[in-house]
N, C-alpha and C positions, 0 to 999 in steps of 0.2 A: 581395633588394635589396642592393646592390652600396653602398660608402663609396671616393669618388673620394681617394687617398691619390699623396703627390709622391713621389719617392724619397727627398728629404732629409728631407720631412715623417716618412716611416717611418724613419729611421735618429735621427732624432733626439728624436721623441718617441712612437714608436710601437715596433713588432717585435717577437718570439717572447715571447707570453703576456702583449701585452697587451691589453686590453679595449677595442672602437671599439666606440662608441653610433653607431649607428644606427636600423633597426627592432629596435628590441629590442640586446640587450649580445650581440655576438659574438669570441671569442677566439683570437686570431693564433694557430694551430699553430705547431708546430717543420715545419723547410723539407720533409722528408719529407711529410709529411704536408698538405702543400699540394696544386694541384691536378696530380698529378701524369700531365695527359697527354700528348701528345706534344708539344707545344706549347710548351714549360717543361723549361727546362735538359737535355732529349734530345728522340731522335728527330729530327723534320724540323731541331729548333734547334741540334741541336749538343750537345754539351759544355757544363756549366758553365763552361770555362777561355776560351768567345767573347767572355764579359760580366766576365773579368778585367781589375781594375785594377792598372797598376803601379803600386808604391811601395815601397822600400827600408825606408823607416823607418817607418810605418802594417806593413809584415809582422814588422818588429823587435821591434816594441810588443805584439802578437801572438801570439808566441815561434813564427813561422817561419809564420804561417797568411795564406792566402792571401786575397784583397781579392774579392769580385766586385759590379757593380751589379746592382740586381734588372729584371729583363725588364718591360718598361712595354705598354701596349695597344699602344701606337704601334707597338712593334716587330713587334708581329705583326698588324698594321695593323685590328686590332679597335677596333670603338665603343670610348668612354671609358665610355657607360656599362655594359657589359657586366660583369660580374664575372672577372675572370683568377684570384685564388687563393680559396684554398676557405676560409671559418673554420671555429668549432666555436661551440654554443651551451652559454655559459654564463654565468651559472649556471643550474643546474639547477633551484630551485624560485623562484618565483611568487607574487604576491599579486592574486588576482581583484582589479579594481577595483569591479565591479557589485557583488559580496557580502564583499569584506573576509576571503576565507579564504586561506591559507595552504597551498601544493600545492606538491607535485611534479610537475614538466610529464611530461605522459608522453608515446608513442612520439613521435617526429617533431616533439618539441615543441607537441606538443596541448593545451589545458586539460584538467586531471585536477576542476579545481572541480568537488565534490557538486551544488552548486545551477544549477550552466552543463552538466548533463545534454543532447546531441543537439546541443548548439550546436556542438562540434569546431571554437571557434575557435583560432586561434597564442596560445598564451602566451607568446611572445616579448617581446612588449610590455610582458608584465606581470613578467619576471622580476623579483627581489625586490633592493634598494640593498646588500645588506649581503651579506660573504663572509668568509671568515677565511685568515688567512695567517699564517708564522712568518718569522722573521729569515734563516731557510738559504735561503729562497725558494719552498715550498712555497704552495700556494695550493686552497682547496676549497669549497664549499659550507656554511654556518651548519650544523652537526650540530641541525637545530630540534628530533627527538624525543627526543633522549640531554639536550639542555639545558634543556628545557621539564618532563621527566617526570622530571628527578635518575637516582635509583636507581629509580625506579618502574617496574614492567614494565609497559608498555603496546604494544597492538602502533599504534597510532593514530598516523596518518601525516598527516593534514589539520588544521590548527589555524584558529581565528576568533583575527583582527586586529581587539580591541577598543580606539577611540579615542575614546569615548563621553567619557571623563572628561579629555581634552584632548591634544594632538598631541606633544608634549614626553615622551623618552625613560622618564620615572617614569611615564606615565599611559596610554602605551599596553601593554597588556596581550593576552598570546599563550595561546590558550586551547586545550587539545585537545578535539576535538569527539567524542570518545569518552568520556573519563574524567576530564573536566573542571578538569587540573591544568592550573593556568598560573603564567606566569611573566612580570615587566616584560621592556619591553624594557630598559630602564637595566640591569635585571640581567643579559641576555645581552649584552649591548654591550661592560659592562666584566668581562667573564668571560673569565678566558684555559683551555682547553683542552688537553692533549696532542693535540699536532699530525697528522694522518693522513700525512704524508707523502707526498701526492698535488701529482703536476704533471699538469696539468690537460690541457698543449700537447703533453704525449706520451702521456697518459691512463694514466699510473703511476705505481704508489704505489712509495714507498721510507721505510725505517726513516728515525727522525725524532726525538731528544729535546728541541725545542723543543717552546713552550707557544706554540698558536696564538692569535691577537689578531683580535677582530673589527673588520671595516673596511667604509668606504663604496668600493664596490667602482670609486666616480668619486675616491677620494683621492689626493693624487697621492704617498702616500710607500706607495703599493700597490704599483708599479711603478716602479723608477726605471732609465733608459736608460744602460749602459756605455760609454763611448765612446773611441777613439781619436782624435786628431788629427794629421797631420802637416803641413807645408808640403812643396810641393817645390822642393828647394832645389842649387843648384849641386852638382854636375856632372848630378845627375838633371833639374834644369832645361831643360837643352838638349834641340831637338828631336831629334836624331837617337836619343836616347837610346829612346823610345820605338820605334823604329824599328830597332835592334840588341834590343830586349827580346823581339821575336817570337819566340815558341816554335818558328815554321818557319825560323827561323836555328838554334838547338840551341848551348849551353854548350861543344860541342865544335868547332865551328866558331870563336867567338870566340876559342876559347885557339888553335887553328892561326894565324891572325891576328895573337895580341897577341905572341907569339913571332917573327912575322917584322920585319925588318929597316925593312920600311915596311907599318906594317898596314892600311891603309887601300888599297891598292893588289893588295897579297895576297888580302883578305877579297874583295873587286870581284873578282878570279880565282875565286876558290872559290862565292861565289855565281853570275856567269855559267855556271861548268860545272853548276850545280844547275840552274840554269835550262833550260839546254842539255836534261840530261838526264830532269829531270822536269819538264817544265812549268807542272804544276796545284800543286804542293810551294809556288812562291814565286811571290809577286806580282812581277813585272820591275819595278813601279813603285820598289820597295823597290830595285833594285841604283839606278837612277835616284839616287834620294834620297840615297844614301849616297856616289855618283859626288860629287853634287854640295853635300855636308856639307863643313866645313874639314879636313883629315888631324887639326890638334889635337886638336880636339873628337871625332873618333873616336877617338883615340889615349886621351884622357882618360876619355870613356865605357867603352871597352874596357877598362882598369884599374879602373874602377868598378863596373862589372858583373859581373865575374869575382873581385875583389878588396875588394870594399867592403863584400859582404853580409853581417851580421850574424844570427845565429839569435834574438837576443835586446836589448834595449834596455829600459831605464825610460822612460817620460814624460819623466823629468827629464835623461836623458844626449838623447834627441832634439831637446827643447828648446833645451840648447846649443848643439848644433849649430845650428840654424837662431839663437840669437841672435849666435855669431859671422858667420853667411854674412851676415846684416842689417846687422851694423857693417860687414864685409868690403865689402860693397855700396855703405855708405853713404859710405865714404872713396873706392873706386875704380870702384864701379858696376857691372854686370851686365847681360847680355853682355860680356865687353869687345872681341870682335869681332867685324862685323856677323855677324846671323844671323838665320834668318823666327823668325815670331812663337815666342817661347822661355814658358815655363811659371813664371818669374822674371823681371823687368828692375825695372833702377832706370839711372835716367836720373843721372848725379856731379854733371848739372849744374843740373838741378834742386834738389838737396840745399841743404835751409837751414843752412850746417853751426854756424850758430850764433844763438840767439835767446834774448838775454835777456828774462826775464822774473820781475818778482818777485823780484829779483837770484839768479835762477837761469838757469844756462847750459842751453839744451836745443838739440838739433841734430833738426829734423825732414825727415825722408825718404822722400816719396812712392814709394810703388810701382806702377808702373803696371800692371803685371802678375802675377797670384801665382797658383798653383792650391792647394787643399788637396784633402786629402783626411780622409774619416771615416768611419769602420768602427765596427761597432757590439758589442763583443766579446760582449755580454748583457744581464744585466740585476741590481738586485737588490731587497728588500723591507727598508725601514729603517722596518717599521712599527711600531718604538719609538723610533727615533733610529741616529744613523749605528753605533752599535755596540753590543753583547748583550756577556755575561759567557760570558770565556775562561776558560783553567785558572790555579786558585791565585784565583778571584775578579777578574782581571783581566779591564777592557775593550777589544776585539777590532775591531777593522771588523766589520763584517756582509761577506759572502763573496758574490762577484760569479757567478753561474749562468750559464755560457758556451752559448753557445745558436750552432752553426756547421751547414756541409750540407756531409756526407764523400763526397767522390768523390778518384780519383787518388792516394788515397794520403794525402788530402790534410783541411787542417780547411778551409772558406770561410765565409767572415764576410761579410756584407751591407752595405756600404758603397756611397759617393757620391764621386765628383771633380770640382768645382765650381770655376769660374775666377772671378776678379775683381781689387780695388785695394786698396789699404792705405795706412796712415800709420806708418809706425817710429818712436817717440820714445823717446830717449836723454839722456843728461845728455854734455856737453862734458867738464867740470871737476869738482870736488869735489863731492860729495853733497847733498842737501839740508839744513838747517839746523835738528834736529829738535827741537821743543818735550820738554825732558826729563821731564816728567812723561807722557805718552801713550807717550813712546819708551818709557820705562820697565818701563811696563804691558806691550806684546806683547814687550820681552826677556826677562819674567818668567816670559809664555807657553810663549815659545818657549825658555826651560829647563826650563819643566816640562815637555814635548814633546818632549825631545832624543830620547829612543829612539826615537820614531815616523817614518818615512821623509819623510814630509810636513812634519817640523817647520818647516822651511823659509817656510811660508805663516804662522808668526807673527815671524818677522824686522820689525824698525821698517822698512825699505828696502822689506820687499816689500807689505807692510799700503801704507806710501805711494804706491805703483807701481797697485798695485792700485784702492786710493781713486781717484786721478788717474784713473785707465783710465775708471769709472765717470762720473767727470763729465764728462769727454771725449766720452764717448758720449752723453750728453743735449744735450750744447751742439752737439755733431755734426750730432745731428738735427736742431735748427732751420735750418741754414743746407746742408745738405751734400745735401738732396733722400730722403734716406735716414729711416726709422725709426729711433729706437734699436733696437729688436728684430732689424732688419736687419744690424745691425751688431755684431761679436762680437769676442772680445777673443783676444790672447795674451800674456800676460803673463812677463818672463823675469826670472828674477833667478840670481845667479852669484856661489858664494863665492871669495872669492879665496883663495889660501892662502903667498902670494910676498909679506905684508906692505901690498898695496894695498888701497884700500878694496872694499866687497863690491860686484859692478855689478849695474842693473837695470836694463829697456826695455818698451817695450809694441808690440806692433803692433795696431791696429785696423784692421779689415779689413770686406770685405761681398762675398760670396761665392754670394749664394744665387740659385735661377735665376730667372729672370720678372720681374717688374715691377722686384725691390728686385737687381737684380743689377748689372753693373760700369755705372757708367754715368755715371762719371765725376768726381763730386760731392766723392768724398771729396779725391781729389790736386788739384782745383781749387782747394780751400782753402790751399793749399803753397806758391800762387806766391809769391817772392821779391820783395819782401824780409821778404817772414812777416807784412806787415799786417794779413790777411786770417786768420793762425792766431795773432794775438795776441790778437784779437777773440775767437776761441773759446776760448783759453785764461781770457778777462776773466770770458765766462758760467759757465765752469768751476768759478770759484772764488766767483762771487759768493752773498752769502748762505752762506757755507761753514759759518759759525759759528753759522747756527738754521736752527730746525728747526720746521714747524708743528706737531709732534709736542712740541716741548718742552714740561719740561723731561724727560721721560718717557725722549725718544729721547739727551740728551747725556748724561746720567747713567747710563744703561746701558754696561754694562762686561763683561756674565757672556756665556757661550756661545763663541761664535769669531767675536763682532763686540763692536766699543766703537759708539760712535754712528755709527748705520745704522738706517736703516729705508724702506720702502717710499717715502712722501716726501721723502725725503730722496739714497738712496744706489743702492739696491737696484733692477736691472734683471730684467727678462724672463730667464728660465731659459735660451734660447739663445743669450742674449749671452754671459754672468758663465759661464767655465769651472769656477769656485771655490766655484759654486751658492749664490752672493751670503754668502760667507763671506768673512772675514778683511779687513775694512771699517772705518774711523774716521775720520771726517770733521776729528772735531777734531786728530786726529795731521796730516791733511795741513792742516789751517789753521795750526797753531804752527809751522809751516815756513815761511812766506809773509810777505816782511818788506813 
């Protein structure tokens, strides 16, 4: 049985090594190891490089690795309910439900139950909730007879699931049905292990000196999704750009081009004679399109494309970029000379470029147009918290398991390029007005933080920016047609270092394809003269300052939130980039005169 999965739905909550309930728990391989027949990324289909996506800054983010989307039924005009890739079954042991024993599945995932003798039904169904994993991202099986039997030699592989004296982790009790050592489950549960070293998506083992932690194999800090994001943003905006990026044009051709005198004229020469002489090489539609593109906008791309690539970028250098192209946009606009439909527009005259509120200046900037793009680099296991002990006793990130499919030469990373609308909000004039006791708190933070790359995400500005985004997105949804869950954030903030104050923006955006995709909702809210996004702004803020949670939720202060909580602040996981961290409701109410 087959689990009907989106492409965005896989890249963003799913992908190499992790677990889809279905009949029974089955586990995403690594891209090899999928269904490799001809059907899928060769043979009749080609190349991996047919289902590449462009993007300049998503390959930057990367360090040089390439985009591609994953092959859907449709494309190979198969039933949806058909199964196209392969999983793998695990875990590997079982709990009868009829007799409450404890198995290893055997061949072909059969019941091994003693007492389900001749019956040769699937144990899939019954695989067992609990698995163990370590912080490097290793993932295995409950070691059940090395944890049940201590040091005890026992060869006894079947254990009785006793819950006779009630269901709660002290009372159920694991018994081997040989030699009748048992053990709670409370005691295996919070037992940590020397880790096997085993990935499970490529079925090998590797040296390992974490201590592995047992887990509900449905938790979700079991697997957590790597991601990229990019926008795409002027000069890669434009359409021709897609259209000079064909690989059947060649890096060699464009530089012949960007060195003549009139490139756009030259390149149309050299393509016709291709055409000329090999026919099947290039689509004619392509000389077409590039005939009829502006010289600028060739002229521009061809410097971008030859000139502009990057092997490597942070998050945080990509981010700039796209939040100067958004202010760029929002003072002059985008395109600014007609052009078909482009992968950016912002309309100048739409732009609210100014709307007080709350005696703050905000300039909001409908997008009508925007594509992103999101690659999925891995994955990791924070199944103790976002970081384990580094050298000298120091704490580390947990390490991100890059998970890509090598052809050409090349790494490919599993991503999606999704079109849709946005909202950009910025401040006009001076900063917000910050309540100095809460501002206080995340500068304290964010000096204890200084070494970390991220310390960024405890700045008073970007805590604020951030908050905002969040209620933005709830009030959004009442009136904008959209979910909050449909709607996701980006959030920019920018040191200055020239004496001005530090800048920060947000775009909210909706992106996603089907029902919750562009449709208009969100830039309706923009019309002029901002009546209509003062009103969201009013539900934004209202009730800022409680919480049904109080006083529980305002007095909290510890982790990498001040007052947040689920009632309050905290969105859907594919909204909040920031995984609903770095939130204070009451920093952004002592703002708000």
């Amino acid at each position: 049985m087959g689990q009907l999965l989106r492409p965005s739905e896989f890249i963003l909550s799913y992908g190499v090594a992790s677990i889809i309930e279905g009949k029974g728990p089955r586990l995403v391989p690594v891209f090899e190891r999928w269904n490799l027949s001809p059907v899928v990324f060769s043979g009749s289909a080609g190349s991996i490089s047919q289902y590449r996506i462009d993007d300049r800054n998503t390959r930057a983010q990367l360090g040089g690795g390439e985009v591609f989307t994953i092959p859907t039924n449709a494309k190979f005009d198969m039933p949806a309910i058909r199964p196209l890739y392969r999983t793998v079954r695990f875990p590997l042991w079982a709990l009868c439900q009829d007799h409450h024993i404890l198995y290893r599945q055997g061949t072909r995932g059969r019941s091994n139950c003693p007492r389900c003798a001749g019956r040769n039904h699937d144990a899939q169904g019954e695989a067992i909730r609990f698995v163990r994993a370590c912080p490097d991202g290793h993932l295995d099986d409950v070691d059940w007879k090395s944890t049940v039997h201590g040091s005890k030699s026992c060869t006894g592989d079947t254990f009785d699931w006793d819950e006779t004296a009630g269901s709660d982790l002290k009372s159920v009790i694991i018994r081997c049905r040989k030699c009748r050592t048992e053990a709670s489950l409370l005691d295996i549960y919070y037992r940590t292990d020397k880790c096997s070293g085993y990935f499970p998506e490529m079925d090998q083992f590797f040296g390992c000196d974490e201590e592995a932690s047992v887990v509900l194999r449905s938790a979700t800090s079991l697997r957590y999704a790597n991601v990229v994001t990019s926008l795409t943003i002027p000069p890669a905006a434009l359409p021709i750009r897609n259209v000079l990026s064909q690989r059947a044009i060649g890096e060699g051709v464009l530089t012949l081009a960007e060195d003549a005198a009139d490139p756009k004229k030259k390149l149309v020469e050299i393509l016709d004679d291709i055409t000329t002489k090999h026919p099947d090489k290039l689509d004619p539609e392509t000389v077409t399109a590039i005939e009829a593109a502006p010289a600028e906008d060739i002229a521009e791309v061809l410097k971008d494309i030859l000139h502009g690539e990057e092997k490597q970028k942070t998050a945080e250098e990509v981010k700039l970029e796209e939040f100067q192209a958004l202010k760029h946009a929002a003072k002059y606009g985008y395109p600014q000379r007609p052009t078909s439909v482009p992968d950016f527009e912002v309309d100048v005259n739409d732009v609210i470029p100014t709307l007080v509120h709350r005696g703050i200046d905000f300039r909001i900037t409908p997008v009508k147009r925007l594509r992103v793009v999101i690659a999925q680099r891995g994955y990791s296991r924070p199944v103790r918290g976002p970081t384990k002990d580094g050298p000298g006793g120091k704490k580390v990130r947990i390490p991100v398991v890059e998970r890509y499919y090598f052809e050409d030469e090349k790494r490919w990373f599993p991503g999606v390029a999704l079109k849709g609308e946005g909202i950009f909000i910025d401040l006009r004039a001076r900063g917000p007005p910050f309540s100095k006791g809460r501002a206080g708190l995340w500068a304290e933070r964010e000096k204890e933080a200084a070494a970390s790359p991220d310390s960024y995400r405890f700045n008073p500005l970007f805590v604020w920016w951030h908050t905002l985004s969040h209620r933005i997105i709830n009030a959004l949804s009442l009136d904008s047609g959209y979910s909050s869950a449909s709607i996701r954030e980006r959030v920019y903030f920018r040191y200055r270092t020239d004496g001005e104050p530090n800048e920060g923006g947000v775009l909210l955006y909706t992106s996603q394809e089907g029902a919750d995709g562009s449709l208009g909702g969100l830039i309706a809210l923009c019309q002029k003269p901002g009546i209509l996004f003062s009103n969201v702004l009013d539900i934004a803020e209202r009730d800022l300052d409680a919480c049904s949670n109080d006083p529980l939720c305002s007095k909290h202060t510890g982790g990498d939130n001040g007052a947040a909580c689920y009632a309050c602040l905290l969105l859907a996981e594919t909204s909040c980039e920031f995984h609903n961290t770095s939130l204070d409701r009451l920093h952004l109410a002592g703002s708000l005169t």
